[in-house]
TIDREN-710835 format. One line per field, with one value per residue (C-alpha): residue number from 1; residue in one letter; x, y, z. Coordinates in Angstrom, 3 decimals, decimal comma. Example, Ala and Ser with C-alpha at 12.3 -4.5 7.8 and 13.67 -1.06 7.14 Angstrom:
2
k <- c(1 / 2)
r <- c(A / S)
px <- c(12,300 / 13,670)
py <- c(-4,500 / -1,060)
pz <- c(7,800 / 7,140)
This chain:
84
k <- c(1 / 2 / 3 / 4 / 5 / 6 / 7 / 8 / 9 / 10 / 11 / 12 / 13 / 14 / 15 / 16 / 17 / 18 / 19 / 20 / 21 / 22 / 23 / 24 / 25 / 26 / 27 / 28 / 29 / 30 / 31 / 32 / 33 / 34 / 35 / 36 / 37 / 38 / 39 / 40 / 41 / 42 / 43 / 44 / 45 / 46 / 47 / 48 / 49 / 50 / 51 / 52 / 53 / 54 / 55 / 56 / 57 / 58 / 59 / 60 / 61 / 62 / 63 / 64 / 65 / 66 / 67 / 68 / 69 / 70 / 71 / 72 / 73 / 74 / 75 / 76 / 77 / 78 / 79 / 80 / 81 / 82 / 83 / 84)
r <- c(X / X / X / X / X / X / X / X / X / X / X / X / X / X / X / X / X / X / X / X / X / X / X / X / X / X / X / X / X / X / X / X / X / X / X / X / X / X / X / X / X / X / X / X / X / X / X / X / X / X / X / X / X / X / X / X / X / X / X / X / X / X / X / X / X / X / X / X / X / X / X / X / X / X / X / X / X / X / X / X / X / X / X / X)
px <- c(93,382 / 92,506 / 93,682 / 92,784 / 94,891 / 94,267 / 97,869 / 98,700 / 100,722 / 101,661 / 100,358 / 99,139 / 95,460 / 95,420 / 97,230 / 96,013 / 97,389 / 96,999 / 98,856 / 99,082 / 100,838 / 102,868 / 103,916 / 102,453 / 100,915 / 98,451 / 100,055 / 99,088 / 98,894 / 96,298 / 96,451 / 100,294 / 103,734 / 102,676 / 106,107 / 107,383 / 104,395 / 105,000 / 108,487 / 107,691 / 104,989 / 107,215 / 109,967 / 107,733 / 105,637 / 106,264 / 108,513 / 107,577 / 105,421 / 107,956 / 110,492 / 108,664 / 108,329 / 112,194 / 113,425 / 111,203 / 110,243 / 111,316 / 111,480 / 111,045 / 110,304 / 112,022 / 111,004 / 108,172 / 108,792 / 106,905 / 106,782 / 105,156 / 107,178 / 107,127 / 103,615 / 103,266 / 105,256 / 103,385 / 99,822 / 101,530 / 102,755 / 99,309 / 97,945 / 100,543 / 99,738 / 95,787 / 96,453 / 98,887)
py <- c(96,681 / 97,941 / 95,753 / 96,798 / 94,557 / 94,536 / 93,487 / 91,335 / 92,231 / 95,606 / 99,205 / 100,046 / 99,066 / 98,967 / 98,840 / 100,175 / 99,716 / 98,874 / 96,784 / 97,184 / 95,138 / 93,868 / 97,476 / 99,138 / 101,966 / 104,266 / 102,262 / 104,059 / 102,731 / 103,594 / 104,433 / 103,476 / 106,055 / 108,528 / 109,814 / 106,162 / 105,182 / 108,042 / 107,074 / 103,562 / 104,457 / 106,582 / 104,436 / 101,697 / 103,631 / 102,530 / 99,023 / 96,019 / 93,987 / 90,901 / 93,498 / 95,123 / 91,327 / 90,612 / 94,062 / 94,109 / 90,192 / 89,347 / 93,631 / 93,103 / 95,980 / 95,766 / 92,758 / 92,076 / 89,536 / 91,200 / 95,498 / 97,473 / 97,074 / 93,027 / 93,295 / 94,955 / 91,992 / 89,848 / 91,141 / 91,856 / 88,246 / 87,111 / 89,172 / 87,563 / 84,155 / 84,728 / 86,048 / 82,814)
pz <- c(91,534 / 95,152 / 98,140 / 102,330 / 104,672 / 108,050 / 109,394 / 112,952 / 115,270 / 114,759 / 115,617 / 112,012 / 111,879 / 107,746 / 104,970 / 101,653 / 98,114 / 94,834 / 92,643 / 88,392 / 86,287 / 89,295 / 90,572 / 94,006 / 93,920 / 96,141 / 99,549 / 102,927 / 106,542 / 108,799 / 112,178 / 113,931 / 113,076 / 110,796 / 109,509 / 108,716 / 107,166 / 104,562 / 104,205 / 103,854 / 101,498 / 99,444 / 99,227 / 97,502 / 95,420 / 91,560 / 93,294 / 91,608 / 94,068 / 93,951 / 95,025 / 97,794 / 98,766 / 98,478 / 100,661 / 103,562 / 104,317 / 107,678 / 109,015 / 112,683 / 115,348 / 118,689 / 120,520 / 117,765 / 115,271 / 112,285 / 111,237 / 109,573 / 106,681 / 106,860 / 107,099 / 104,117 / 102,555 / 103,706 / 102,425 / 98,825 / 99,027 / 99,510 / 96,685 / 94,308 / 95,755 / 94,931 / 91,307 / 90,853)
């Protein structure tokens, strides 16, 4: 299934993914730092979501106490919260 986040507190303005059978797939960032969104997005692609989850909870950026990758935690922690 499809999810769009719209994250707080960072530069990103979207994040995009889906999740099946528990694994991310498809994830992209919108707007923010192009070349670490790709990373990021590489990285994760085929991760269990609970993974994803475990690794990048708690990220922050410089003086900001979330990222881009925590963010990303954070809305596939929600998604796994709503499917129970």
């Amino acid at each position: 299934m499809h999810y769009s986040v719209h994250p707080k507190g960072i530069c990103a303005r979207q994040i995009d993914f889906d999740l099946e059978d528990g694994v991310v797939k498809n994830m992209k960032f919108t707007g923010g730092c192009d070349g670490n969104h790709k990373g990021l997005s590489a990285l994760v692609e085929g991760m269990p979501a609970e993974e994803v989850v475990k690794r990048l909870s708690g990220v922050t950026c410089g003086f900001r106490p979330t990222s881009c990758p925590d963010q990303l935690a954070v809305a596939i922690l929600q998604v796994l919260e709503q499917q129970g």
